[in-house]
C-alpha positions in Angstrom: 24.5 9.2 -36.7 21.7 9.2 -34.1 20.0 12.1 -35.6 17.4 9.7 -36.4 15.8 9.6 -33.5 15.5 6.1 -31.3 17.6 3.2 -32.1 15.5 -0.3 -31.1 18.4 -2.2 -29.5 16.1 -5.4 -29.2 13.3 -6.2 -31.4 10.2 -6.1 -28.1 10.3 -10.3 -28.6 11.1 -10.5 -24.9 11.6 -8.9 -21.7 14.5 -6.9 -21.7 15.5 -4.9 -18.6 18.0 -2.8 -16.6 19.7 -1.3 -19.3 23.1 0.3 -18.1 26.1 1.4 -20.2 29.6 0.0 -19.7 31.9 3.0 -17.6 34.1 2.4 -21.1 31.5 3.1 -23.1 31.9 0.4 -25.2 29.0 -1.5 -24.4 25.2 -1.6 -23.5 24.3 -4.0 -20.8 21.0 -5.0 -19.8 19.0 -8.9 -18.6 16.7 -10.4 -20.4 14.4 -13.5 -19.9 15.5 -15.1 -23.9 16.9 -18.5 -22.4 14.3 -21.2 -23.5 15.7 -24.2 -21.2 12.7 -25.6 -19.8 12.0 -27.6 -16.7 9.8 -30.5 -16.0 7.0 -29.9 -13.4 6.5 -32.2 -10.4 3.4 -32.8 -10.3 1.4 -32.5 -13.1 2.1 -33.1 -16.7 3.9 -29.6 -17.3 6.8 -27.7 -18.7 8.1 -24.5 -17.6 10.4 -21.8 -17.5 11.8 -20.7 -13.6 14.3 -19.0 -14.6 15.0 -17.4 -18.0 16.8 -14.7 -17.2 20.5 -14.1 -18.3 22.9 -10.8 -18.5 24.3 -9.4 -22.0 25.7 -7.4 -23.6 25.9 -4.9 -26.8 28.5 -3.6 -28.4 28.2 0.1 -29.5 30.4 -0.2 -32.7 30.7 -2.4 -34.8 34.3 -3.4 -35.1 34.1 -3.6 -31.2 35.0 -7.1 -30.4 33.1 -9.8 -27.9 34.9 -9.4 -24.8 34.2 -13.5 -24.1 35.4 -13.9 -27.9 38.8 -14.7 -29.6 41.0 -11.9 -31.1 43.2 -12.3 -34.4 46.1 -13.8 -31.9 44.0 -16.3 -30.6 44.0 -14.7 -27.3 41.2 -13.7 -25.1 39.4 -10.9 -26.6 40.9 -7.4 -25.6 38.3 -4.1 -25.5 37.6 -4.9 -21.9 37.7 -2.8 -19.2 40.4 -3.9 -16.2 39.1 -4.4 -13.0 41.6 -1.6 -11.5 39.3 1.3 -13.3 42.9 2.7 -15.5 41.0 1.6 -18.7 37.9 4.0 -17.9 40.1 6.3 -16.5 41.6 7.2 -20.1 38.6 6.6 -22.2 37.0 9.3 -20.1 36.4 12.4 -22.2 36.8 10.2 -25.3 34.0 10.1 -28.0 31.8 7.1 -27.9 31.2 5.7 -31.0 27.5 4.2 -31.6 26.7 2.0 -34.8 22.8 1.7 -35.1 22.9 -0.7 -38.3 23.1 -4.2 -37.1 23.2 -3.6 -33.6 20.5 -6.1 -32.5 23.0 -8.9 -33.9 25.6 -7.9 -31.8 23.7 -9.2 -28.7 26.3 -10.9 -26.4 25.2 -13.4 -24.2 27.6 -13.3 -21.0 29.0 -16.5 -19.8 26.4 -17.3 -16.4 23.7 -20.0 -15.9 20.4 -19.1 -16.4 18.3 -17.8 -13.7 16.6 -15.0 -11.7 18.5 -11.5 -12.1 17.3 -8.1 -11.5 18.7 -5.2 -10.5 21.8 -5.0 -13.2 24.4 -2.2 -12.4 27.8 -1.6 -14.4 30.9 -0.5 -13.0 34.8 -0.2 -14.1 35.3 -3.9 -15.5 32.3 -5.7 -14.1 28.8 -6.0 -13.9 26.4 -6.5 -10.7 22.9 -8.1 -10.0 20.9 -9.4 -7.5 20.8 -13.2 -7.5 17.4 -14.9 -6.9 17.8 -18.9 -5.5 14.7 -20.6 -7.2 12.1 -20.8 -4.3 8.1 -21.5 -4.2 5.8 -18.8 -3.6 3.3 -19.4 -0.9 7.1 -19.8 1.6 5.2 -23.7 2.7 7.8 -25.5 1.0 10.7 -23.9 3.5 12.7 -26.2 6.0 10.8 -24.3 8.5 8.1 -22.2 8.9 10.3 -19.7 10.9 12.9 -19.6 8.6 12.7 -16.2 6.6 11.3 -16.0 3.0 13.7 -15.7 0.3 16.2 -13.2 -0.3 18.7 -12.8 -3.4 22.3 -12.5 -2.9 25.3 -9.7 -4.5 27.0 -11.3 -7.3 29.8 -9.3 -9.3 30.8 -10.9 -12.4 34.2 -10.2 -13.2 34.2 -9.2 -17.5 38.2 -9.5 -17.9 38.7 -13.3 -15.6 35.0 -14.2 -17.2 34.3 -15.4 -12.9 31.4 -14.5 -10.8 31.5 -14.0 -6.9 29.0 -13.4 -4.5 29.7 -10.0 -2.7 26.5 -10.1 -0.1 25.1 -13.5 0.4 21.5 -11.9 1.4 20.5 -8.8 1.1 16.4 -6.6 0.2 17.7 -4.4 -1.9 21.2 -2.2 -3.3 22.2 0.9 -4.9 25.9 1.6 -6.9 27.8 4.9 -5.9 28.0 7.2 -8.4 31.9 6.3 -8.4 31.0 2.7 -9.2 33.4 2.1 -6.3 30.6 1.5 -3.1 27.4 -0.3 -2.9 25.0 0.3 -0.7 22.6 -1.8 0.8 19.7 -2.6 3.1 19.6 -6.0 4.4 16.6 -6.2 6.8 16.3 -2.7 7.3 19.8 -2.5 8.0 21.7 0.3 5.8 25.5 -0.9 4.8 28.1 0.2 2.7 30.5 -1.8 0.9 33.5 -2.5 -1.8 32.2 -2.8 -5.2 35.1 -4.9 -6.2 35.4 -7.4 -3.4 33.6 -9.4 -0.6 34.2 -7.5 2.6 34.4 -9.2 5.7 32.7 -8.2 8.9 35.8 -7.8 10.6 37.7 -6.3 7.7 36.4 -2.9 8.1 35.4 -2.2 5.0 31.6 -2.7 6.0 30.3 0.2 7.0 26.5 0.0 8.8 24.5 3.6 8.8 22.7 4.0 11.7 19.6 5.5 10.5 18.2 5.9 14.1 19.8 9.1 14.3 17.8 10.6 11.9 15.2 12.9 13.0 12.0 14.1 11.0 9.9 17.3 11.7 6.5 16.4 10.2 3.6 18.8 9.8 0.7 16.3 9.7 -1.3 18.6 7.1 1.2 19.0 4.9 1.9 15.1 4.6 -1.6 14.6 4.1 -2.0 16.9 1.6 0.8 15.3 -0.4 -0.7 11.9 0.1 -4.1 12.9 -1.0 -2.6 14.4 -4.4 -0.5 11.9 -4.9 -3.3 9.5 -4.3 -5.3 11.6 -7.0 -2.8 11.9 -9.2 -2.0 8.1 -9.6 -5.6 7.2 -10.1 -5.6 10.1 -13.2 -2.4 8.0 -14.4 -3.5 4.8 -14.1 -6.7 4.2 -14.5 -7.6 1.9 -17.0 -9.9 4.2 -18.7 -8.3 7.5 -19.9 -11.4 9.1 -19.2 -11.9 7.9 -15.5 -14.7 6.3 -16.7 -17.0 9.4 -17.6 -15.9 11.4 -14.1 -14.3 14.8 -14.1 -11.6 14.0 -12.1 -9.6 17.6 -12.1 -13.7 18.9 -10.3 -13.9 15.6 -7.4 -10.0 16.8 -6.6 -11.3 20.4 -5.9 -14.2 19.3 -4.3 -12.4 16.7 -1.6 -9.2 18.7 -1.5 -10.2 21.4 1.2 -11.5 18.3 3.8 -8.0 18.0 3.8 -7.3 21.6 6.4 -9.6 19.7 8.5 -8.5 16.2 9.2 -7.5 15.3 12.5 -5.6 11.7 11.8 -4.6 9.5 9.6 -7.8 7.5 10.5 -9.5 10.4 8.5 -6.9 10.7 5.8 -7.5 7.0 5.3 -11.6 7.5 5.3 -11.6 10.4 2.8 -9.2 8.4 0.5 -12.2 5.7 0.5 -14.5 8.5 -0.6 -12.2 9.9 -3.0 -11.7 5.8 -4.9 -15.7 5.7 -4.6 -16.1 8.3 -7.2 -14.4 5.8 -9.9 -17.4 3.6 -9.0 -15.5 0.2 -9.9 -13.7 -2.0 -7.7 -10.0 -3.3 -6.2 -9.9 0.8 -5.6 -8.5 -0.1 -2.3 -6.6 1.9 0.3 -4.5 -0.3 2.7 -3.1 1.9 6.0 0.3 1.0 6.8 0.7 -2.0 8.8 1.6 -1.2 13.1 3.0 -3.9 14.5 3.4 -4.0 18.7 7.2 -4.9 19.7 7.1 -8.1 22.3 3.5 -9.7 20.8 3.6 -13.2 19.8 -0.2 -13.1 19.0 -2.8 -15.2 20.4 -2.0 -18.9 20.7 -4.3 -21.6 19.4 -4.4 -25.2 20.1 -6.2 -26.0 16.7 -9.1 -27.4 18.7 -12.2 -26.9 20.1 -13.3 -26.8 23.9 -16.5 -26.5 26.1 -16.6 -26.3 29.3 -17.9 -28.9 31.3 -18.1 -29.8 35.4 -15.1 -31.8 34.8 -13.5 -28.8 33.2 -12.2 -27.5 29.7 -13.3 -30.6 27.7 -11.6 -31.4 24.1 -15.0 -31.7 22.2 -12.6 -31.8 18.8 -9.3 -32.1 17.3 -8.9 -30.7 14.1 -7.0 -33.4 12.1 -5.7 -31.2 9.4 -3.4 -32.0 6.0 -0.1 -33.3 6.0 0.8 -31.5 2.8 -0.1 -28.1 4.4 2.5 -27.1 6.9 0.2 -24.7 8.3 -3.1 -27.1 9.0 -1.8 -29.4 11.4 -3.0 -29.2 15.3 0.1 -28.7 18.1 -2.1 -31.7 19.4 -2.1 -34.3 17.3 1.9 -33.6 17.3 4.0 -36.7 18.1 4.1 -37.3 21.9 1.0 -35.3 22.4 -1.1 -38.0 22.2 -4.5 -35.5 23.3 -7.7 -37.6 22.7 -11.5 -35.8 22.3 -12.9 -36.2 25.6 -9.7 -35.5 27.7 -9.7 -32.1 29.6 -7.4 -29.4 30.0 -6.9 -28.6 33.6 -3.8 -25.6 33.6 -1.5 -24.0 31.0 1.7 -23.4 32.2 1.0 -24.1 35.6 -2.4 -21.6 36.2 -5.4 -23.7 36.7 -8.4 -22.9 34.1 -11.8 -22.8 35.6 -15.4 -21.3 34.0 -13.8 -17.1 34.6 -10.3 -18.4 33.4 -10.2 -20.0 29.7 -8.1 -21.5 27.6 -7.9 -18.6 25.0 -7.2 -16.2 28.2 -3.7 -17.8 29.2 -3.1 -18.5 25.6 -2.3 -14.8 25.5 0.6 -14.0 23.3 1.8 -17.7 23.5 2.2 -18.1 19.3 5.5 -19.6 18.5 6.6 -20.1 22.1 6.4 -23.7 23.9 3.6 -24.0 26.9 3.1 -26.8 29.1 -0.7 -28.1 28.9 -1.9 -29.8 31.8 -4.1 -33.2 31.0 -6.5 -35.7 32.3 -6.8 -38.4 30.2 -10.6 -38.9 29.0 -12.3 -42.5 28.4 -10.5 -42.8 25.0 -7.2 -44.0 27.0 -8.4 -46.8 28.2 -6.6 -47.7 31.4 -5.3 -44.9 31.9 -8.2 -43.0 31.4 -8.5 -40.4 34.5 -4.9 -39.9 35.0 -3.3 -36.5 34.6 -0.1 -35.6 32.6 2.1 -32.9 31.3 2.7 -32.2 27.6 4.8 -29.5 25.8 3.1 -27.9 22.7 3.7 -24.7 20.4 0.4 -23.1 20.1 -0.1 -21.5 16.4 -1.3 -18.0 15.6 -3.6 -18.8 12.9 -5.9 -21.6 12.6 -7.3 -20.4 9.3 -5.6 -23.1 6.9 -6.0 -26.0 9.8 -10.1 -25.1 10.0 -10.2 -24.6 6.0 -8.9 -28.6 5.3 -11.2 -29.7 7.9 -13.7 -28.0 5.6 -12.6 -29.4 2.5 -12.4 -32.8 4.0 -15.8 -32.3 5.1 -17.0 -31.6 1.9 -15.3 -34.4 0.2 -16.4 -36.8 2.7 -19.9 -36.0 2.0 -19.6 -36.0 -1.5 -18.4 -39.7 -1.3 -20.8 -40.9 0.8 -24.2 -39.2 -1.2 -22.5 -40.6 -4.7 -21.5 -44.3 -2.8 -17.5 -42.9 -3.6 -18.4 -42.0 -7.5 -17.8 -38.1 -7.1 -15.2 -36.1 -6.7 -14.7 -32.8 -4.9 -12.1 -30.1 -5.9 -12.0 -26.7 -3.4 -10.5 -23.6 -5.2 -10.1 -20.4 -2.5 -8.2 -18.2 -4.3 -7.0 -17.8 -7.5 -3.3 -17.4 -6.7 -0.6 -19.8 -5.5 -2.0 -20.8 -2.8 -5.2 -21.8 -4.6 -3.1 -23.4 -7.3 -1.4 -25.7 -4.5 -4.8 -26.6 -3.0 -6.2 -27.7 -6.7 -3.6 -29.8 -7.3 -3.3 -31.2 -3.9 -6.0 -33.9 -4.9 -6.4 -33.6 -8.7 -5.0 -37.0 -9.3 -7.7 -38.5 -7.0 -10.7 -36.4 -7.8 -10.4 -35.9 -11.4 -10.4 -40.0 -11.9 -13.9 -40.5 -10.6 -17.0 -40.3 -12.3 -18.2 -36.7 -12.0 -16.9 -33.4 -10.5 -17.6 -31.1 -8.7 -15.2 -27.8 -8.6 -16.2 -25.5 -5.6 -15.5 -21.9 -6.0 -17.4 -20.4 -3.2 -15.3 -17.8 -1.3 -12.9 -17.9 -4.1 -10.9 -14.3 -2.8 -9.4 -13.8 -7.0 -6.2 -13.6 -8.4 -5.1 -14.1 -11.8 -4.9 -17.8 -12.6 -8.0 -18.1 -13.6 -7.2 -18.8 -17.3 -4.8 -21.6 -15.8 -7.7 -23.2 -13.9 -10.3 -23.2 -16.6 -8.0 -25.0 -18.8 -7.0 -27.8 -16.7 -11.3 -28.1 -15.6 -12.3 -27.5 -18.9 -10.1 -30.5 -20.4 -12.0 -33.4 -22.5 -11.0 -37.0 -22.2 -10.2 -38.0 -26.3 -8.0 -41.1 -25.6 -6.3 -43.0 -23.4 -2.7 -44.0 -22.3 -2.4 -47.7 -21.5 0.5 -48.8 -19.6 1.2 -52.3 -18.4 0.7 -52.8 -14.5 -0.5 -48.9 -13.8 -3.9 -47.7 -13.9 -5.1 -46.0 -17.5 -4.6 -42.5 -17.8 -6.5 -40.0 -19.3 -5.6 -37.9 -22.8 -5.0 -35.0 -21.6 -3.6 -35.9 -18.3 -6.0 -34.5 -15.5 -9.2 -34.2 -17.4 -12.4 -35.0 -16.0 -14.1 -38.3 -17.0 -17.5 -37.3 -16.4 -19.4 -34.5 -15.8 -18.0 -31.2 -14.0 -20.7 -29.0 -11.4 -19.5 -25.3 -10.5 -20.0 -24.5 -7.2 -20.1 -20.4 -7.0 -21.5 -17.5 -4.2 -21.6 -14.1 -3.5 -18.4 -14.2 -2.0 -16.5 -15.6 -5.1 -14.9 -12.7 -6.7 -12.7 -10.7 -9.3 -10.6 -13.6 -10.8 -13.5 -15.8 -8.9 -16.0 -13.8 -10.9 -14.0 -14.5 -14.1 -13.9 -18.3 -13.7 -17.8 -18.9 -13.0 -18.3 -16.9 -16.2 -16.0 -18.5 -18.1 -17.0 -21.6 -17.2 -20.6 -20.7 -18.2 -19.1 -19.6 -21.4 -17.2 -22.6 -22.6 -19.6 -25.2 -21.0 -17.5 -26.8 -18.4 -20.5 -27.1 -16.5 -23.4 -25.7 -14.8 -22.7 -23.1 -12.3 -25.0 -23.7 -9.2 -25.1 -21.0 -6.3 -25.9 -17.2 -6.2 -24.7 -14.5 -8.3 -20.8 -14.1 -7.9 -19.4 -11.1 -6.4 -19.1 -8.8 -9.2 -15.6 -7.0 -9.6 -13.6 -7.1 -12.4 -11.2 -4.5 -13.0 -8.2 -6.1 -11.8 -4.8 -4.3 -10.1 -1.3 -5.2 -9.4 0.0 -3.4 -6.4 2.4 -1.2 -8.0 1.9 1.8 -5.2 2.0 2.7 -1.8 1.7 6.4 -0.4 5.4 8.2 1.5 3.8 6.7 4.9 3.4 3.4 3.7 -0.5 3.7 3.0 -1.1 1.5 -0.2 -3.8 2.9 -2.6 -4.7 0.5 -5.6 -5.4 1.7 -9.5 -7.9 -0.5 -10.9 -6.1 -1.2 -14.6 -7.0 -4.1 -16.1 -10.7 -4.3 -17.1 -11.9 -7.6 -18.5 -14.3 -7.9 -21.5 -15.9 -11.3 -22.1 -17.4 -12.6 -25.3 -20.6 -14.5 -25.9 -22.8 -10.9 -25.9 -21.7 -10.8 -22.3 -19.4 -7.5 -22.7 -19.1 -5.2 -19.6 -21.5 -6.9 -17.8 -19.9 -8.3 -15.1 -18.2 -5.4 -13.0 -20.8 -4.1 -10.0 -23.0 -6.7 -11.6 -21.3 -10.3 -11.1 -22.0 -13.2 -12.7 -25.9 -15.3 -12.4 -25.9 -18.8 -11.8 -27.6 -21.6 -14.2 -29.2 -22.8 -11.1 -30.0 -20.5 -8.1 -29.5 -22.0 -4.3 -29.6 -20.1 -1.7 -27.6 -21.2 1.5 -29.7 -19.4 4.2 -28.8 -19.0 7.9 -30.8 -21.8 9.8 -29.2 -24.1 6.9 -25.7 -22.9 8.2 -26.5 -23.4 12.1 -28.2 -26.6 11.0 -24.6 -27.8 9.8 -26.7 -28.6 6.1 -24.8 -27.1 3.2 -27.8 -26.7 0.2 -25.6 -25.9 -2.5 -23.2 -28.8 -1.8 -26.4 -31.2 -1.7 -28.3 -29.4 -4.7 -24.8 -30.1 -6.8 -24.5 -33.9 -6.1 -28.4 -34.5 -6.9 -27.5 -32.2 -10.0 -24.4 -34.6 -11.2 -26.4 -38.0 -10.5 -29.2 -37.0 -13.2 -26.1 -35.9 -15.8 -24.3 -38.7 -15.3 -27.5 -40.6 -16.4 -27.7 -38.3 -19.7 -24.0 -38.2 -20.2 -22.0 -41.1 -19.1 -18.4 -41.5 -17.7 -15.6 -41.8 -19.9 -14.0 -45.4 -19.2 -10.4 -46.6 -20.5 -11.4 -49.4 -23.4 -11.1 -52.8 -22.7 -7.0 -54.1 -23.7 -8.6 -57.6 -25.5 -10.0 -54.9 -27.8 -6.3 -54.6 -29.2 -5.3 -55.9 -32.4 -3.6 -58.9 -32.9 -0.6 -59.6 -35.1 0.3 -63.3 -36.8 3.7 -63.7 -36.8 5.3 -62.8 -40.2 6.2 -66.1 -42.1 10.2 -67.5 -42.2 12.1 -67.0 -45.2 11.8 -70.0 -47.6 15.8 -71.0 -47.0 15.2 -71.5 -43.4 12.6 -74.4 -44.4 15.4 -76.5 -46.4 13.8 -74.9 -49.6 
């Protein structure tokens, strides 16, 4: 009896998902990440869980048996559905009997490893989801920067023979016929239709590609924009993390932006009065994102990861950027093996056209990203003997130089910290708080956190959400040590600082880079030196994007901080202890007055509070050997 109302199939603990009923009706399916196997990080002292995800499966009644269980005859279960579809055929039209008592006990685990699923879909005799392989987030840790980011693959498991196969090995995305007998899916943008039940070859014929370039669209451009201003309204209304829009009368700012509408002439403008429309919220990540336009044939610009001036002798390398090993996207096509380029030695052609003072290195480097060019040398006074001779190398110019000129950066920093503190101080750079940011923290967090003081940098920190992650593992207090024979001491907790911690923060440092400056300030990791942080707060996750691909944000998660701080932050930011300004003439005078403010800052400190050190091992009890039994004395 279900007069009741709704029956709680699982009791909220944990993520349950993709509910879907059996074709038999005998049976609720659904994923769910309740497997607790953990996994041992790499690098730091950590446990996890990657993939907790498995398939199961409820029975609807209660005297309906596990299908992976043993019946009365020691068989196999029965009460599944055969793969042929005759079983679903005759209980079609039949009553389906639901038992609410008990039912979250009857929770069937299906017989799979652990791992990523989504997308579960049931069909006559057999369940399908999209398989995720385990992969890292930021894509560096591919065999190859070309190689394509991660995709999941088909996989059919197969209830009666208990087996799972693979039906598409890579695929974006799938839908099941209403049949349960066809899938269709898109595999990079590439519409297909295929068996439910089996693997289809490419030669079988039972692949069937759409070609969607048939299709033809009559668009009337005020009619499209109209929709995508409403719906642009209308998801704010929804989703907003304040019910009341924060004190705005949202149904008035619709009428009053509404008729601008009749009068845009592009999307340019539909994109413009969408900014206007998110202003009126007054908070921040109210973002609207035009769809990306990408030009067919364009490698980009190429870039050499260096730096030229021209000189009478020509295009002379004035600096190689040396980059990071560990970052597969900071290292310069010139300091690749067999390249052998030296500062000092000038670049006379690329690919054969001679550079001169009206033809530059950036002008033939034109849409040469990704693609091999010959650079054409002569060897400057750091060759030696063969300094003045001219040769031919083959590099692949990069597209961005952004991560290469960031670990210069970082390096920099570092390198200055060690020389000013005699190679006391460490120097930790956090630029987002994300993935990538994560990486880059832990990239020297063995090294840095094992000196005498700290300084974490959070200047141009772009946000995220891992702030709570970072503030831990700075935040950390040493209370003991771990003493192993031939290693060095190690802290209790692993990672944390052994002296005192400086926070480095500026007007660029926002949203989750707001959050950890005033946490920081709030639990006394340390000082927070700079200017006041960017001030936005109201976090979003990227749930929406408009029919023409326009993304519009809703700004849902508001933070609230403790310590009489409240609402403060958002449009506001958060003030430093200390106030340093880093002025323009400081900048062009290569001088960084925040940097050098923070290491004068730690020396007085670490006068006040010293360094935690690892205790002395003579300071380790001794034990007298326990006496002999009297026997063993001739007694």
């Amino acid at each position: 009896d279900l007069a009741g109302g709704i029956v709680e199939v699982t009791d909220g603990r944990f993520c349950d998902e993709s509910p879907k009923f059996t074709p038999d009706g005998k049976f609720l399916a659904f994923l769910s990440n309740r497997s607790f196997d953990p996994v041992y990080d790499g690098h730091s002292f950590d446990l996890s869980f990657p993939s907790p995800i498995k398939p199961y499966l409820v029975a609807l009644a209660a005297a309906t048996p596990s299908p992976f269980g043993p019946a009365v005859d020691l068989a196999p279960a029965a009460g599944v559905a055969s793969t042929d579809g005759t079983d679903a055929d005759a209980a079609a039209g039949s009553a389906v009997r639901v038992d609410p008592e008990g039912m979250a006990h009857r929770v069937i685990g299906v017989p799979v490893p652990q791992g990523n699923y989504t997308a579960l879909a049931a069909t006559e005799g057999a369940l399908l989801w999209l398989d995720w392989a385990l992969a890292g987030v930021t894509g560096d840790g591919k065999a190859s920067q070309d190689d394509k980011d991660a995709r999941p693959s088909l996989v059919r498991f197969d209830l009666a023979r208990r087996k799972s196969a693979t039906l598409v090995e890579a695929l974006d995305s799938y839908r099941l016929s209403g049949d349960g007998k066809k899938v269709v899916l898109v595999n990079d943008k590439q519409v297909s239709v295929v068996p439910a039940a089996a693997k289809a070859e490419e030669e079988s014929g039972q692949l069937v590609k759409v070609d969607l370039g048939r299709i033809r669209v009559m668009m009337d451009p005020l009619s499209v924009w109209g929709q995508a201003f409403d719906e642009a309204w209308r998801l704010q209304r929804d989703f907003f993390w304040a019910e009341d829009m924060a004190g705005q009368d949202w149904e008035s700012i619709h009428t009053r932006y509404r008729p601008i509408v009749d009068r845009l002439g592009s999307h340019d403008d539909l994109v413009d009065l969408l900014w206007e429309l998110h202003g009126e919220l007054g908070t921040s990540h109210a973002y609207v994102r035009p769809a990306a336009v990408t030009e067919n044939g364009s490698n980009g610009q190429g870039r050499l990861g260096a730096d030229f001036a021209l000189t009478p002798a020509g295009w002379e390398i004035t600096r190689i950027l040396a980059g990071e090993s560990s970052d597969p996207l900071a290292t310069s096509p010139l300091t690749r093996p067999g390249a052998a380029a030296m500062a000092g030695d000038v670049l006379l052609a690329i690919d054969g056209v001679p550079l001169s003072a009206t033809v530059s290195p950036a002008m033939q480097l034109v849409g040469a990203a990704g693609r091999a060019v010959e650079l054409t040398l002569r060897n400057g006074h750091g060759h030696g003997a063969d300094a003045g001779e001219q040769r031919r190398i083959a590099v692949v110019p990069v597209k961005d130089e952004e991560r290469l000129r960031y670990q210069e950066w970082v390096a920099a920093n570092r390198r200055t910290v060690r020389e000013a503190s005699g190679g006391r101080y460490g120097y930790l750079h956090i630029p987002d708080m994300m993935a990538n940011g994560w990486a880059q923290l832990h990239r020297d967090l063995d090294t840095e956190t094992a000196l005498d003081g700290l300084i974490v940098d959070v200047r141009r920190n772009r946000g995220g959400h891992t702030s709570q992650l970072v503030a831990e593992l700075i935040g950390r207090k040493v209370t003991g040590w771990s003493m192993p024979r031939g290693e060095r001491p190690r802290t209790y907790p692993h990672h944390a600082p052994r002296g005192p911690v400086i926070i480095l923060a500026d007007e660029f440092a926002g949203s989750d880079g707001d959050i950890i400056t005033q946490v920081a300030k709030l639990r006394g990791i340390g000082p927070v030196i700079g200017t006041r942080t960017w001030g936005g707060v109201v976090g979003i996750d990227n749930r929406f994007s408009l029919a023409d691909g326009t993304g519009v944000t809703q700004p849902r998660y508001a933070t609230w901080f403790g310590g009489g701080v409240g609402w403060s932050v958002e449009n506001y930011g958060v003030d430093p202890d200390i106030e340093v300004l880093y002025p323009p003439h400081a900048y062009a005078a290569g001088r960084d007055p925040q940097l050098e403010y923070g290491i004068g800052a730690l020396k007085e400190m670490i006068q006040e509070l010293p360094t935690d050190k690892p205790p002395v091992r003579e300071g380790y009890r001794r034990l007298k050997p326990a006496p002999l039994p009297a026997r063993l004395h001739g007694d």
